[in-house]
N, C-alpha and C positions, 0 to 999 in steps of 0.2 A: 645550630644544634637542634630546635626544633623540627626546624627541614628534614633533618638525619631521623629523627627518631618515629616523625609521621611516615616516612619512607621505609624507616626498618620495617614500622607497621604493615606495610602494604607487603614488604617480601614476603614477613612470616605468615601471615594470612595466607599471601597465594601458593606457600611450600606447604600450607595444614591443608589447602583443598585440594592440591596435586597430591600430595602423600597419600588423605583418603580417600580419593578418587581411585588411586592403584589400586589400593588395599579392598575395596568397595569390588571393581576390576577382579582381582584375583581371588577371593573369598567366592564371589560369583561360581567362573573356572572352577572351581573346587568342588563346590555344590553338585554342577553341572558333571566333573568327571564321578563322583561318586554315587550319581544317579546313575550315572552311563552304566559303570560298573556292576551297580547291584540289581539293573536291569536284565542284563546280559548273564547274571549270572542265574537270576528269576527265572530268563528264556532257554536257558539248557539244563536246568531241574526239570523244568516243565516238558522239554522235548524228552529230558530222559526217560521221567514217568508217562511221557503220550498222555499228558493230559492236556493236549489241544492239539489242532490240527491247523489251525490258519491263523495268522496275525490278528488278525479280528477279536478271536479267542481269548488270543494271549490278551489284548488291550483291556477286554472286559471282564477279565477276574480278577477275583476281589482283591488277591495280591498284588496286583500290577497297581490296580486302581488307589490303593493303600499308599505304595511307593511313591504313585505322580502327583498326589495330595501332600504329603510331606516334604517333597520336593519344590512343590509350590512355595507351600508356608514358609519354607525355608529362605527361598529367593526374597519372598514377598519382606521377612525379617532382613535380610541383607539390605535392600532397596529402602524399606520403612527408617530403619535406622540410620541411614548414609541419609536419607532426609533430614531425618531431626537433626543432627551431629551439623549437618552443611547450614539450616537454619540456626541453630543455635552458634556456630561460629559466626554468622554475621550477626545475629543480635547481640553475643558477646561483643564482636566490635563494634557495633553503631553506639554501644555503652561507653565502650570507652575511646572512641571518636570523639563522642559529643562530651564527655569527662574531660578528654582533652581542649575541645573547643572552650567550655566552661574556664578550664585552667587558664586558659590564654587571653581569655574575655576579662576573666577576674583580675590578674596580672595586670592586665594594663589598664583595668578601671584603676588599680590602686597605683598602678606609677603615672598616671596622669591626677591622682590626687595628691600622693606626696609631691608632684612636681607645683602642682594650682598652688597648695598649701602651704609651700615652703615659700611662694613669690605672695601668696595674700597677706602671709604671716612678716615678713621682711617688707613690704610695700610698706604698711602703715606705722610700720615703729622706725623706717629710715625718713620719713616722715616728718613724725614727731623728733626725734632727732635733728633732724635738719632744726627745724622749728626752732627749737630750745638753742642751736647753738646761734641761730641767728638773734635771737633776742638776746642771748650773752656777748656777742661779738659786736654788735652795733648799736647805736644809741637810735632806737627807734620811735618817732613821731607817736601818739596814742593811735592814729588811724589804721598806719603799719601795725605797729602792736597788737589790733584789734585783729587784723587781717589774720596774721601769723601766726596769733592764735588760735582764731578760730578756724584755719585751716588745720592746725593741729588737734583738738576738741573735735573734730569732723572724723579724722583718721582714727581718735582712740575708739570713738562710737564705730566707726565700721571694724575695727578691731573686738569691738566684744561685741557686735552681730555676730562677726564670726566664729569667736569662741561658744557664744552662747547657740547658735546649731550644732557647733560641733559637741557640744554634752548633750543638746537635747536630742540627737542623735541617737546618741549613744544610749540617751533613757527610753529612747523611743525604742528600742531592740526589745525591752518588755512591754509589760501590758501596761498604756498611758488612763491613769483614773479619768472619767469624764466629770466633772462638777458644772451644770447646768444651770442657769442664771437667766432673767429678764438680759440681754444686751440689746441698749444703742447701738442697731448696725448703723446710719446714716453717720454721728458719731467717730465711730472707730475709724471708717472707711475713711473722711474726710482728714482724721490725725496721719493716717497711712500715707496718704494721699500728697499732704502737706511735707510730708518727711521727704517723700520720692523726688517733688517738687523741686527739693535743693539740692537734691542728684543731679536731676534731668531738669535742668532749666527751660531746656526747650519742648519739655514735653506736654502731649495733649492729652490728657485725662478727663474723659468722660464719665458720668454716673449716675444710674437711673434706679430707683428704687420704685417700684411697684407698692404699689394699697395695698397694707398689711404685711410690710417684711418692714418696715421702720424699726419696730420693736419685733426683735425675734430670742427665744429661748434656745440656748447652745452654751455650749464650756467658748467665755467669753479668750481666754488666752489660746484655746484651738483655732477659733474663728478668727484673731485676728494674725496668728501667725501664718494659717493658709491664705487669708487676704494680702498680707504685705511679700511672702516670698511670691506668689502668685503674679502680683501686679509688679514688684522688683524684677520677675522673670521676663515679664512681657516688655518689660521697657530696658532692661540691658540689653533683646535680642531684637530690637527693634532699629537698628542704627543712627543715624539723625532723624531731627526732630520725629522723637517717636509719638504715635497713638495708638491708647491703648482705650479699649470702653468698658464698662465694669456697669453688671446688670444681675441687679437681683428681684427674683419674681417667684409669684407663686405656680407649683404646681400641682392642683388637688392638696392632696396634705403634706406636702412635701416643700421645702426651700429651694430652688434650682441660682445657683452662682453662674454665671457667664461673666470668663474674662477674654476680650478679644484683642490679639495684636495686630499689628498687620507688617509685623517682622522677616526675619529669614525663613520663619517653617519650619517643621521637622518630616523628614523624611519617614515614607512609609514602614518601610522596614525598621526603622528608630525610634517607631511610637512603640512598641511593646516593652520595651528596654531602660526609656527613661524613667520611670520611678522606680529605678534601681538605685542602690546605696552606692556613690563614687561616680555613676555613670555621668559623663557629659560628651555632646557629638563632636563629632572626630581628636582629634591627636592636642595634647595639651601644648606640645612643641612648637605648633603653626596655630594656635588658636588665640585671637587677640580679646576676647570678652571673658569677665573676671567671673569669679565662682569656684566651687568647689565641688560641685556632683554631688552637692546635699538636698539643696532647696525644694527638689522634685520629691525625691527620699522624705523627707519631712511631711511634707503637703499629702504626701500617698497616706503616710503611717496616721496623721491627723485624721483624715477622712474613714480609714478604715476606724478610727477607735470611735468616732462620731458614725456610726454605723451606716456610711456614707457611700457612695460611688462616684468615681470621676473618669471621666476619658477626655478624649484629644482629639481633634479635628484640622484639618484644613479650613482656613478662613478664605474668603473670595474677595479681592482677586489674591493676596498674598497671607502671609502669618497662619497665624494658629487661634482655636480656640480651644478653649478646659470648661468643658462643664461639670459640674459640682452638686448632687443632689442629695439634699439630707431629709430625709421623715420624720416626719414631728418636733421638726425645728420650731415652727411658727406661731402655735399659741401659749403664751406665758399659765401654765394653771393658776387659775382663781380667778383670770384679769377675762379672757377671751369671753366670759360669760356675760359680762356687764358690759363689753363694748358693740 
């Protein structure tokens, strides 16, 4: 269906510039016969009254001269117009091309996240279920027990991660208040860090904090939800034993974040797009890494209300890097003065 209706597009476009193109054509003709016309009829007034003798004559009086000026103008308006009209039909549709492409993009960011959403929201509560029936159906040892539960306890916490981006999401679509505070970066990082740890067993987490980002002033809940989806990011698309390094430093008066993976990458054409709301690279259908097309969304909206800027890079040889720069993150007022 969409096939059909980008195609219809293209017919009726080339029937509106064929159509004015005639019209353009034959308006022309017209102009052109009724110069002719009241030329000729100029040139046998003139011979009636013998007020000239030679073609020359005829060309350089004022009447003639009158005539092939307005004649001009005239063409000149035909042609001027068939311009605009031909510009303005292809800007009408580069408009709604790209409406369209929008449409299409938007479409299926949102059914690759009803699709994520429907398997992250089902994963952890068949989960817990299991769980629950296994401790009712079998007499299990305290160790078991321990196990089984806490694989269950594990599920409900990734279950309201979940839930809980998906409201802060949704709060994030207005303006998010900032509330500034002394933070423990070293601290927070290290709790984040630990969390991810019982994810990614196998993973290499590195962390370097630079003289004078230890204690930094920022909305301590902004700062550490862009640190943990940030470093969650890097180590879901990181495949086995993943490494990621996480570097915070000063720059001038500014805080600069570096999170580095050395994962699958994102493609060129796909850094502009990912801190879109739903977006994630390629097709939910074939895609085996969990998520929802929020975490990027989140991280963007944090940075922007922390008066922030981030972009995306190519890491060497493989992955990605996100750098993070916030101004006037760094000195706590009252304290920076006595240190």
């Amino acid at each position: 269906m969409n096939y059909r209706l980008k195609l219809l597009s293209y017919v009726v476009m080339a029937y509106m510039l064929l159509a004015f193109a005639w019209w353009t054509i034959l308006l022309n003709q017209k102009n052109e016969e009724a110069y002719e016309a009241k030329r000729e009829m100029l040139r046998v007034a003139k011979m009636a009254n013998s007020t000239y003798t030679t073609e020359a004559e005829f060309r350089q009086s004022d009447r003639y001269t009158n005539l092939r000026e307005r004649y001009k103008r005239r063409q000149a308006m035909i042609f001027g117009e068939s311009l605009v009209f031909v510009l303005s039909l292809f800007v009408g549709f580069w408009f709604i091309n790209k409406g369209y492409r929008d449409i299409i993009k938007n479409s299926r960011s949102k059914t690759n996240f009803l699709l994520s959403i429907s398997h992250e929201l089902k994963s952890p509560v068949a989960s817990v279920k299991l769980a629950l029936e296994t401790i009712l159906k079998r007499d299990l040892e305290k160790p078991q027990l321990e196990q089984v539960a806490g694989g269950a306890i594990a599920e409900t916490e990734r279950l309201k991660s979940l839930i809980g981006n998906l409201l802060l999401a949704a709060r994030l679509e207005e303006a998010y208040e900032i509330n500034k505070e002394p933070v423990d970066s070293g601290k927070v990082l290290h709790q984040i860090i630990n969390i991810e740890k019982i994810k990614f067993q196998d993973a290499d987490i590195e962390l370097h904090l630079q003289t004078g980002t230890e204690e930094i002033y920022t909305d301590k809940f902004a700062f550490a939800t862009i640190m943990h989806n940030l470093i969650e990011n890097a180590l879901k698309y990181s495949g086995e034993n993943p490494k990621v390094e996480i570097v915070l430093k000063k720059r001038e008066n500014a805080l600069e974040i570096v999170v580095a993976d050395q994962g699958v990458g994102i493609p060129d054409e796909e850094k502009d797009r990912i801190f879109e709301k739903f977006y994630r690279l390629g097709q939910e259908i074939t895609r085996s890494t969990k998520g929802t097309g929020l975490g990027l969304f989140i991280i963007n909206k944090m940075v922007e209300a922390l008066n922030g800027k981030i972009q995306v890079e190519d890491n060497d040889p493989a992955g990605s890097v996100f750098r993070i720069l916030l101004k006037n993150h760094l000195n706590v007022p009252g304290l920076s003065e006595g240190r």
